[in-house]
C-alpha positions in Angstrom: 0.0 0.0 0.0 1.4 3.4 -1.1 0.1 6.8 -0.2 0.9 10.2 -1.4 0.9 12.9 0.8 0.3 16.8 -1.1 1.4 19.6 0.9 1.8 23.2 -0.2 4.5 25.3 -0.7 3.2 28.4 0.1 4.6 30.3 2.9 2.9 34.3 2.6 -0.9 34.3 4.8 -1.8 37.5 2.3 -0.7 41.0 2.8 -0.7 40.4 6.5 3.3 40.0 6.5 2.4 36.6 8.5 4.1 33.0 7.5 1.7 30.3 7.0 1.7 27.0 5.0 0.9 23.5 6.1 -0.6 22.8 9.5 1.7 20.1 11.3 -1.1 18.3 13.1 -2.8 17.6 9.8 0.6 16.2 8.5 1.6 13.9 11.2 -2.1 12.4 12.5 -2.3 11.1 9.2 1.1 9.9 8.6 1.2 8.1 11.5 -2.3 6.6 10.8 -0.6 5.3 7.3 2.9 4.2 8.7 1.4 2.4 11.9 -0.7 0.4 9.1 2.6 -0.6 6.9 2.0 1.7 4.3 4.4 3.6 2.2 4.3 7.2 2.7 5.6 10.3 -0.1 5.8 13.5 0.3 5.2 15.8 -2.6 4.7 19.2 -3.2 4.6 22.0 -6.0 8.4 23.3 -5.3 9.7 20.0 -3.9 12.0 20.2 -0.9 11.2 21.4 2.6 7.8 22.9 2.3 6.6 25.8 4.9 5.2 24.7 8.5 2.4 27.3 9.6 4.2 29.0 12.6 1.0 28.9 14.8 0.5 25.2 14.6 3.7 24.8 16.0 2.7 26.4 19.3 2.5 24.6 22.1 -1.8 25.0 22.2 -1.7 23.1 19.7 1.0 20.3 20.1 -0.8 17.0 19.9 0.9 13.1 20.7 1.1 12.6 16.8 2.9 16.6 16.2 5.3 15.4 19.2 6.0 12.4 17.9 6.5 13.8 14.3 8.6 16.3 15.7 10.9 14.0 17.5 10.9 11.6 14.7 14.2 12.2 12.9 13.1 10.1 9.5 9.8 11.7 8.8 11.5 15.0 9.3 14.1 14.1 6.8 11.3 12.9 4.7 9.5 16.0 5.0 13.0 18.3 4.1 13.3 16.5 0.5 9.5 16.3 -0.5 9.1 15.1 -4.1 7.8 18.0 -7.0 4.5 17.2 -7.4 5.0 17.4 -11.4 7.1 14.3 -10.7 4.3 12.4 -9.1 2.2 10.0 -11.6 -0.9 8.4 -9.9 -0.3 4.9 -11.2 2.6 4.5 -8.5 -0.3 5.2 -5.0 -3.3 3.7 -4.1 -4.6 7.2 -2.7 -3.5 10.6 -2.3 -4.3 12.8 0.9 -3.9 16.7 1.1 -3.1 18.3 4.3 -4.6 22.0 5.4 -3.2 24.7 6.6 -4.1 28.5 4.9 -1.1 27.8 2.4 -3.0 25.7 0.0 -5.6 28.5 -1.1 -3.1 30.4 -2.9 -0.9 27.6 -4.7 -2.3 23.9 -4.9 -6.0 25.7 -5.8 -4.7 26.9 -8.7 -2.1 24.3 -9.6 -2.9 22.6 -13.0 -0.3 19.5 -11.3 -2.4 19.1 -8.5 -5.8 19.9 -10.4 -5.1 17.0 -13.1 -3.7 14.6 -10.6 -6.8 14.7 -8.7 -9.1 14.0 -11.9 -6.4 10.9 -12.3 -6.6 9.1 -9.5 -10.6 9.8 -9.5 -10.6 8.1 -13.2 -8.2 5.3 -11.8 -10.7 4.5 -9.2 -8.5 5.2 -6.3 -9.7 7.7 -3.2 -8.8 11.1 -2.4 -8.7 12.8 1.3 -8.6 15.8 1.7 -9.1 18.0 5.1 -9.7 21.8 6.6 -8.9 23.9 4.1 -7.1 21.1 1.5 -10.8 21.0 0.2 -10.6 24.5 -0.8 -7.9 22.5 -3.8 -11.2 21.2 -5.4 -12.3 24.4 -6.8 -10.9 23.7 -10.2 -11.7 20.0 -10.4 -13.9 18.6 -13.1 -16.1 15.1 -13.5 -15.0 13.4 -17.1 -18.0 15.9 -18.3 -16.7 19.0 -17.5 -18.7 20.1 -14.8 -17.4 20.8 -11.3 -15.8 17.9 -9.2 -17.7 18.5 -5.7 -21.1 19.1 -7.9 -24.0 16.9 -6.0 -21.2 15.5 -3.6 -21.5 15.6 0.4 -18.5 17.7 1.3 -17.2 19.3 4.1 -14.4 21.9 5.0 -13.0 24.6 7.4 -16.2 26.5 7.9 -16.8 30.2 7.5 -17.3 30.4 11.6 -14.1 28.4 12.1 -12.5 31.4 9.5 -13.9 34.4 11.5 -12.9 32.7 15.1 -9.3 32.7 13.2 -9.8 36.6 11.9 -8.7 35.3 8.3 -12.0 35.6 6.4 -10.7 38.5 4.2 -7.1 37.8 3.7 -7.6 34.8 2.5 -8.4 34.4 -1.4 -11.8 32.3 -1.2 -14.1 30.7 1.7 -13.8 27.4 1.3 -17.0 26.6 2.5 -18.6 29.3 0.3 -16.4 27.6 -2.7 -17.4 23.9 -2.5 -21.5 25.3 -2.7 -21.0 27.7 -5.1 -19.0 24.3 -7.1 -22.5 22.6 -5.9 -21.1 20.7 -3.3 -23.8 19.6 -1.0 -22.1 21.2 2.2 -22.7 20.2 6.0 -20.0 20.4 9.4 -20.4 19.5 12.6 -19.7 22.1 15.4 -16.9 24.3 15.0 -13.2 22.7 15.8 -15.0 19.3 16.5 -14.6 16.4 14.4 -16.2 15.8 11.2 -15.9 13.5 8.4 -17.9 13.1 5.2 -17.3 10.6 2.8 -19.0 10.1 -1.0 -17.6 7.6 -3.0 -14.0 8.4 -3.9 -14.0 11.5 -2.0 -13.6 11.7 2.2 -13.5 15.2 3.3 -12.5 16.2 7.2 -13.4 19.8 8.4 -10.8 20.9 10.5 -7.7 19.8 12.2 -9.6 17.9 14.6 -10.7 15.4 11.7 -7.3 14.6 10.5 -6.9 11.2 11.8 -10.6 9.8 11.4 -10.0 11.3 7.8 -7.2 9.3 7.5 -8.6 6.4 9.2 -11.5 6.5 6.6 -8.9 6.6 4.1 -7.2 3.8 5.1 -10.6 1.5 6.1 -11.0 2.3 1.9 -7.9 0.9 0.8 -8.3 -2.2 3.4 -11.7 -2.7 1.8 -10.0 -2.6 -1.8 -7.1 -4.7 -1.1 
């Protein structure tokens, strides 16, 4: 079992003169729900190399047992350092693909044509996608083999627009990503803010928050298990 990992490689949170990127806790609850299971994990992104860790989800609020395990964990962090360019990454070599959150994805993987057509692949291989908090947002530009909109008629979820306002970030960033997967005619729902949910439809398992990583992941993996 094989699993690719998409992370961004974005590192400016708008004209706020703030870092951000990927969220650590949506990194390592998942890679540890992959490599506790035997699975082979890659790391990819759109630069390749050591992409951008949010600052703020390195604080100690929000340290979980998976971000201090990750953290002390000197061959993930070596993994993460020398992540793959994701227009190196053909599908045919995973069984599924799983995109952290973080603010950093809005801006780059959204709008990457890699990431866009890589999606639509593994979709048309019949293979599952996972995406969770804002990673859904990186279904905007995603299209069914007839053109229309990915998330179209799909139960999705994502970081809501309450979870964006508690943050302060709902107009730096470039969309809402719960406004973005209805106005792509996603069939949108979440659960309370910052609490755990999941929604799965078909190939596509969405987690809103950081709190959903690891069921997310879990859900992934229960896919794959069912496959295999």
């Amino acid at each position: 079992m094989k699993v690719l990992i998409v992370l961004t490689s974005h590192d400016t949170l708008g004209n706020t003169g703030k870092q951000t990127g990927f969220w650590l806790e949506e990194l390592a609850a998942p890679y540890y729900v992959f490599k506790d299971a035997g699975a082979e994990i890659v790391l990819a992104s759109p630069q390749g190399g050591q992409p951008p860790l949010d600052p703020k989800s390195n604080e100690p609020a929000f340290q979980t047992d998976d971000t201090r395990r990750f953290t002390a964990d000197v061959q993930a962090k070596a993994q993460l350092a020398a992540t793959v360019r994701l227009d190196s990454v053909d599908q045919a070599d995973f069984d599924a693909v799983f995109y952290p959150g973080g603010h950093g994805p809005l801006w780059d993987l959204a709008e990457d044509m890699h990431s866009i057509s890589l999606i639509e692949a593994f979709l048309a291989a019949n293979k599952p996608i996972a995406l969770v908090c804002h990673a859904p947002g990186v279904l905007r530009h995603v299209k069914k083999p007839d053109g229309r909109p990915l998330v179209e008629g799909l139960q999705v979820t994502g970081f809501t627009n309450t979870e964006e306002a508690a943050v302060e970030l709902t107009n730096v960033v470039p969309f809402l990503v719960e406004d973005e997967l209805k106005a792509k005619g996603g069939n949108f729902s979440c659960g309370d803010d910052w609490s755990s949910y999941v929604v799965e439809d078909g190939l596509l398992i969405t987690g809103q928050n950081p709190a959903s990583s690891a069921p997310v992941a879990r859900l992934l993996l229960n896919h794959l298990n069912m496959v295999n």
